[in-house]
VOSE-364961 format. One record per atom (N, C-alpha, C): atom name; x, y, z; residue number from 1. Coordinates in steps of 0.1 Angstrom, whole numbers. Layout:
VOSE-364961
("CA"; (X; Y; Z); NUM)
...
***
This chain:
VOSE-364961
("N"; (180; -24; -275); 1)
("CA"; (167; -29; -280); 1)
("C"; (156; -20; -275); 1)
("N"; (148; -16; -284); 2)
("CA"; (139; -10; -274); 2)
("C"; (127; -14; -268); 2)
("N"; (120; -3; -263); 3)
("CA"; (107; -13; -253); 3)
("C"; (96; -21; -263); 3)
("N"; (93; -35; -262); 4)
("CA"; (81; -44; -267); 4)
("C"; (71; -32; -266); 4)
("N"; (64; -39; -278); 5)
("CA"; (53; -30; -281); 5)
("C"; (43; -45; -281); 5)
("N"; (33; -48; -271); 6)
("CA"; (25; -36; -262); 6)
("C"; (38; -39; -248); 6)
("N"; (39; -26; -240); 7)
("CA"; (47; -28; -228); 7)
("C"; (35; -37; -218); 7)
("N"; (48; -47; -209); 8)
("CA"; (38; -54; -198); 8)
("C"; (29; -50; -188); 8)
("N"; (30; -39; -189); 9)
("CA"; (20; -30; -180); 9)
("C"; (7; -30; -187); 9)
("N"; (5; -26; -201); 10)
("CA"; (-6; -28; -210); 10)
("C"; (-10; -39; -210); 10)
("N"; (-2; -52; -214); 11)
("CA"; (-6; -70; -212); 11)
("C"; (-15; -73; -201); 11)
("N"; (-4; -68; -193); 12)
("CA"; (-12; -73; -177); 12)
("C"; (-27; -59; -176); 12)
("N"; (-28; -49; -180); 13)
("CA"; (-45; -43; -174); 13)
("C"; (-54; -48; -186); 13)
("N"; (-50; -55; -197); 14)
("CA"; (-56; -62; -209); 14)
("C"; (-60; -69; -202); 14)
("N"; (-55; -82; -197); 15)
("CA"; (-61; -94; -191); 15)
("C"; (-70; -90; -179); 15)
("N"; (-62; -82; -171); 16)
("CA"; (-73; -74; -162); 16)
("C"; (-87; -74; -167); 16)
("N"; (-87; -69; -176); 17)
("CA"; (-102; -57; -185); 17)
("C"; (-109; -72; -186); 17)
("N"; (-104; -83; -196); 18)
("CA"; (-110; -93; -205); 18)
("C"; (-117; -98; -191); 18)
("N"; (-105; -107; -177); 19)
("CA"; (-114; -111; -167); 19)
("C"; (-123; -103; -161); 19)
("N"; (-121; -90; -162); 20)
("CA"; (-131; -84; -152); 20)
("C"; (-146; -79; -163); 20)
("N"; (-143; -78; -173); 21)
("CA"; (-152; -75; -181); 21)
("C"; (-162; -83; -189); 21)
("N"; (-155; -97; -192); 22)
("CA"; (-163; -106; -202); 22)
("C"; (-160; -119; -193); 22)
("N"; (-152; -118; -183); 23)
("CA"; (-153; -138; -174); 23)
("C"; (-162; -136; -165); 23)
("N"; (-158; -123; -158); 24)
("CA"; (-163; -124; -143); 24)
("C"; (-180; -126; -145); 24)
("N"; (-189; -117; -152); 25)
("CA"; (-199; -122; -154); 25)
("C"; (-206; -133; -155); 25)
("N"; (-199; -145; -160); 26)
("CA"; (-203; -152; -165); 26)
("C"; (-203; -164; -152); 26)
("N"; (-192; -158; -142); 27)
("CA"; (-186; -169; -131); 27)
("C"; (-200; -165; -118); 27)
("N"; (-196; -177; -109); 28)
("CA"; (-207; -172; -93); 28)
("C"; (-198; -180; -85); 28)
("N"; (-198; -178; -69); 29)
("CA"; (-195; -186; -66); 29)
("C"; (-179; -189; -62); 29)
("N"; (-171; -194; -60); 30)
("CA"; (-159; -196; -56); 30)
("C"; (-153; -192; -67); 30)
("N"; (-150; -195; -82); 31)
("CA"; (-146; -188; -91); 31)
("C"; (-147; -174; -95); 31)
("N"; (-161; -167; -93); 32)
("CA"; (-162; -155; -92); 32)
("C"; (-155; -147; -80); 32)
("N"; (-155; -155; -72); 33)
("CA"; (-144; -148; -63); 33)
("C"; (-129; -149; -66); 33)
("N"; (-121; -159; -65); 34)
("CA"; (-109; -162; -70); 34)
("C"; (-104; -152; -83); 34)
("N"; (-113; -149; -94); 35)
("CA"; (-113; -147; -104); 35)
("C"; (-111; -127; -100); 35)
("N"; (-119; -124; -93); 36)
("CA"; (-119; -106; -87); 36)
("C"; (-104; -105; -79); 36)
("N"; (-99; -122; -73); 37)
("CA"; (-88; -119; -70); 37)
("C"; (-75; -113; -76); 37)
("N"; (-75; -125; -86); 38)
("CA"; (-67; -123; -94); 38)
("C"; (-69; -111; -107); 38)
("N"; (-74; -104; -108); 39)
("CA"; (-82; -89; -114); 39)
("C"; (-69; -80; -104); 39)
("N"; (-77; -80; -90); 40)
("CA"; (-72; -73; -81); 40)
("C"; (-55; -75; -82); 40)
("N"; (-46; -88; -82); 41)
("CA"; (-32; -85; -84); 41)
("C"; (-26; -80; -96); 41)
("N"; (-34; -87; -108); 42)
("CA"; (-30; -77; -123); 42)
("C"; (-30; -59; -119); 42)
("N"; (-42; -58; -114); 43)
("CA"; (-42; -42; -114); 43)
("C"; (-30; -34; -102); 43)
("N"; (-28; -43; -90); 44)
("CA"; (-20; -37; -86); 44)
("C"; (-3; -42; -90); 44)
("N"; (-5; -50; -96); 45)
("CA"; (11; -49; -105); 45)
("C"; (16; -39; -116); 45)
("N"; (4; -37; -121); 46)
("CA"; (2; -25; -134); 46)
("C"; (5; -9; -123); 46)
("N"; (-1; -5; -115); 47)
("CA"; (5; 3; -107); 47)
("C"; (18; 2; -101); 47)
("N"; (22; -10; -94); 48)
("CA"; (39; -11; -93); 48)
("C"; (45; -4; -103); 48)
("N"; (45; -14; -116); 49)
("CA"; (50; -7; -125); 49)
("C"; (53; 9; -129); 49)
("N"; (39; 18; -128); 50)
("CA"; (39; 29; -132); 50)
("C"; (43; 34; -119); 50)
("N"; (43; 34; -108); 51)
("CA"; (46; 39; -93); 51)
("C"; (60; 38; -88); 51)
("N"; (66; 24; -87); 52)
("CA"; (75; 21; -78); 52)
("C"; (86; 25; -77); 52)
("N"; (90; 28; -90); 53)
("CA"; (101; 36; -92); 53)
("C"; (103; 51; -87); 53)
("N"; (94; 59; -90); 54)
("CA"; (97; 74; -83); 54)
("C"; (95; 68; -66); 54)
("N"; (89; 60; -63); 55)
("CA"; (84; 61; -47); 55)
("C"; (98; 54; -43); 55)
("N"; (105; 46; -50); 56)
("CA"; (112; 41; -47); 56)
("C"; (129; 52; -44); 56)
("N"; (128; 64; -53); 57)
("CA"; (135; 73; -56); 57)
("C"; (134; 79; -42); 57)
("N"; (123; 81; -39); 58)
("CA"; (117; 95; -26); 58)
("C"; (118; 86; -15); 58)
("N"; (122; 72; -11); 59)
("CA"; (122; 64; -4); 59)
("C"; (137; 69; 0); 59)
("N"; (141; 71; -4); 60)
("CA"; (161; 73; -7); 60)
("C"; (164; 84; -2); 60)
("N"; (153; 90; -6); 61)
("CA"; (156; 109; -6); 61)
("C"; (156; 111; 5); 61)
("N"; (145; 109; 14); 62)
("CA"; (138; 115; 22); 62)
("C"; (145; 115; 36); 62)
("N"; (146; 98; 37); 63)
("CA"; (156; 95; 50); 63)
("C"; (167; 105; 51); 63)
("N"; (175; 105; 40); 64)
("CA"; (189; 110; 40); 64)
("C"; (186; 123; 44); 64)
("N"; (176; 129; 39); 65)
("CA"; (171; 148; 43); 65)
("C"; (171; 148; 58); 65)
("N"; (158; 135; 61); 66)
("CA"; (158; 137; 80); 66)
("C"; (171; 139; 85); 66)
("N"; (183; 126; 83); 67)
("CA"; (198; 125; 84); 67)
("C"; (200; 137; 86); 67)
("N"; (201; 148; 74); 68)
("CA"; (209; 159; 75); 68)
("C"; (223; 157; 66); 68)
("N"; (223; 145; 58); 69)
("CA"; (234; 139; 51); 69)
("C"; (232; 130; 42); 69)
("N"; (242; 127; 35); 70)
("CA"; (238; 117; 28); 70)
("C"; (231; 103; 28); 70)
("N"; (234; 103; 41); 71)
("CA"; (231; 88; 45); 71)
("C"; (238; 78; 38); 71)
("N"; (233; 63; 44); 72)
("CA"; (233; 50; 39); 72)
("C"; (229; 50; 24); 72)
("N"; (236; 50; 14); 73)
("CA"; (229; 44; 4); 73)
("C"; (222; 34; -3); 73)
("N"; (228; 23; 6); 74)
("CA"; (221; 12; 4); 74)
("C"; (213; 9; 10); 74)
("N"; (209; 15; 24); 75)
("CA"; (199; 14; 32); 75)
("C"; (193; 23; 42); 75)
("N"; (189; 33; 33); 76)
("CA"; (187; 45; 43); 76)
("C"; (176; 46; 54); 76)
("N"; (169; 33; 50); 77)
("CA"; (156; 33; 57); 77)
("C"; (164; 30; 76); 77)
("N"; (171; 17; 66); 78)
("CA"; (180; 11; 82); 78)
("C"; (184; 21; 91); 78)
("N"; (193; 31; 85); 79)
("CA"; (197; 39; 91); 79)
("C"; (194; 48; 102); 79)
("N"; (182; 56; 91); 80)
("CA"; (169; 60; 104); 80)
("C"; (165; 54; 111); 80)
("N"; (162; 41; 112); 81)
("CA"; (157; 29; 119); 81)
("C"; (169; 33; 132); 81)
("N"; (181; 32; 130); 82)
("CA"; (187; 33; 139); 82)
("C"; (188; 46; 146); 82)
("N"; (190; 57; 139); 83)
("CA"; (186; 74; 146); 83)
("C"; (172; 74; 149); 83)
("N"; (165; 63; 154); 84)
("CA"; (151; 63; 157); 84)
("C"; (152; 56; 171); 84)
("N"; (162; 49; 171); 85)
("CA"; (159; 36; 182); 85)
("C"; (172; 40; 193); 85)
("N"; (183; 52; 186); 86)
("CA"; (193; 57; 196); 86)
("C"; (192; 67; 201); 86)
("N"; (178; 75; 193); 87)
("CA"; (174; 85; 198); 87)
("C"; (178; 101; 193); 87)
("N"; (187; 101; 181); 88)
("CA"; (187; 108; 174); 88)
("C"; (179; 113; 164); 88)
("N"; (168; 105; 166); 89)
("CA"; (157; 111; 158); 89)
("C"; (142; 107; 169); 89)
("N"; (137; 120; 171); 90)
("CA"; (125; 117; 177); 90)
("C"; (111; 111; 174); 90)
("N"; (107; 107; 177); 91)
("CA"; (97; 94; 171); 91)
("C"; (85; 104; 167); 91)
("N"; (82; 117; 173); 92)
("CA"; (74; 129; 174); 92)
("C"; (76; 136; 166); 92)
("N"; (93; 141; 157); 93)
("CA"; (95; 146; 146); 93)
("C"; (84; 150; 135); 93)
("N"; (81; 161; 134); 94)
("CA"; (71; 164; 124); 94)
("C"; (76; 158; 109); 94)
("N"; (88; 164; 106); 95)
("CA"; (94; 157; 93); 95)
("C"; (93; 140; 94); 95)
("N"; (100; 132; 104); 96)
("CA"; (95; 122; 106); 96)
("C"; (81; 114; 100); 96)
("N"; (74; 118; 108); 97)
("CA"; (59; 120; 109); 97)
("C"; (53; 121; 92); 97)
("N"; (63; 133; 87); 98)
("CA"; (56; 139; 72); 98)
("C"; (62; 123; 64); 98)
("N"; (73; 120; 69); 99)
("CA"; (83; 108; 61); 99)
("C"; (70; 100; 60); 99)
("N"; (67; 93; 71); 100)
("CA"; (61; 83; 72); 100)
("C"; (45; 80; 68); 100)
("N"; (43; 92; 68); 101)
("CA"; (30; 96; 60); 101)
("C"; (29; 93; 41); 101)
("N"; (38; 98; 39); 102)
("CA"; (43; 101; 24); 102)
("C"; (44; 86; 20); 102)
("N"; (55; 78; 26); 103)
("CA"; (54; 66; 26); 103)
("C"; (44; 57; 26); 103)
("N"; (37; 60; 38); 104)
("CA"; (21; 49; 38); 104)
("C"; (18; 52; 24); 104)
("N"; (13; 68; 21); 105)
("CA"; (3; 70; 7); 105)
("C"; (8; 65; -6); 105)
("N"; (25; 67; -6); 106)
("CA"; (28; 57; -17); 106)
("C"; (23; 46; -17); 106)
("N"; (27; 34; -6); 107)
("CA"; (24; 17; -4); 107)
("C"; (8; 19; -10); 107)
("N"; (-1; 28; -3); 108)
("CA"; (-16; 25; -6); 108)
("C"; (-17; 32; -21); 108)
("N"; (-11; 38; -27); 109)
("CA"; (-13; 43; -39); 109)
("C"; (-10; 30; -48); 109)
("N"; (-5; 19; -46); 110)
("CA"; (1; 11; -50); 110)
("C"; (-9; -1; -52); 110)
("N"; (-12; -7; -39); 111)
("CA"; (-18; -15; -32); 111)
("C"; (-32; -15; -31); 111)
("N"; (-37; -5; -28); 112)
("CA"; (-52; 1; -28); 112)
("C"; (-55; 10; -29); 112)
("N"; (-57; 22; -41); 113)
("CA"; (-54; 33; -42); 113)
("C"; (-69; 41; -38); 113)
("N"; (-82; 37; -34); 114)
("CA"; (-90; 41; -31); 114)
("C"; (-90; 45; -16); 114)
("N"; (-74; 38; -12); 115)
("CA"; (-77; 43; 7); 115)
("C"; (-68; 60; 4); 115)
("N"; (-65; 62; -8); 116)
("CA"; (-57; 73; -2); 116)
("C"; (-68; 88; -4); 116)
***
């Protein structure tokens, strides 16, 4: 079957637009806050969506490169966790360092994309 037409990514920044554009005005007050909340999780689910998946890809990648191997597939993060904490991977590691960098900017690319 193929993809619904509009995809939920469009649904969900539609309702976005309508609350942020034609409610919130109208609201003050504890609803006008509540209301920017919920704005705020529509928009960052609409980004999940279009995001998560490559980050989620480079999330896989990257550990296994530090490794030098394939790594854990199922859990490469763990892994490093562990060549971190037995000391085969130095906590100073520039690559490291680049990993974890890359990582934060995804999460905030995500989450709050104005911190990146």
């Amino acid at each position: 079957m193929g993809q619904p037409i509009p995809s939920a990514a469009t649904l969900l920044q539609a309702a976005a637009s309508y609350l942020d554009e034609d409610l919130l005005p109208t609201l003050d007050g504890y609803h006008r806050f509540q209301t920017r909340v919920v704005i705020h999780v529509l928009r960052t689910v609409v980004l999940e969506i279009a995001l998560a998946p490559a980050h989620d890809r480079a999330e896989t990648i990257r550990p296994a490169a530090l490794l030098q191997h394939g790594g854990d597939a199922d859990a490469p993060n763990a892994e490093l966790g562990r060549a971190i904490a037995d000391g085969r991977m130095a906590l100073d590691d520039p690559e490291l360092l680049a990993h974890l960098r890359q990582t934060l900017r995804d999460a905030l690319a995500i989450n709050n994309p104005k911190w990146t």
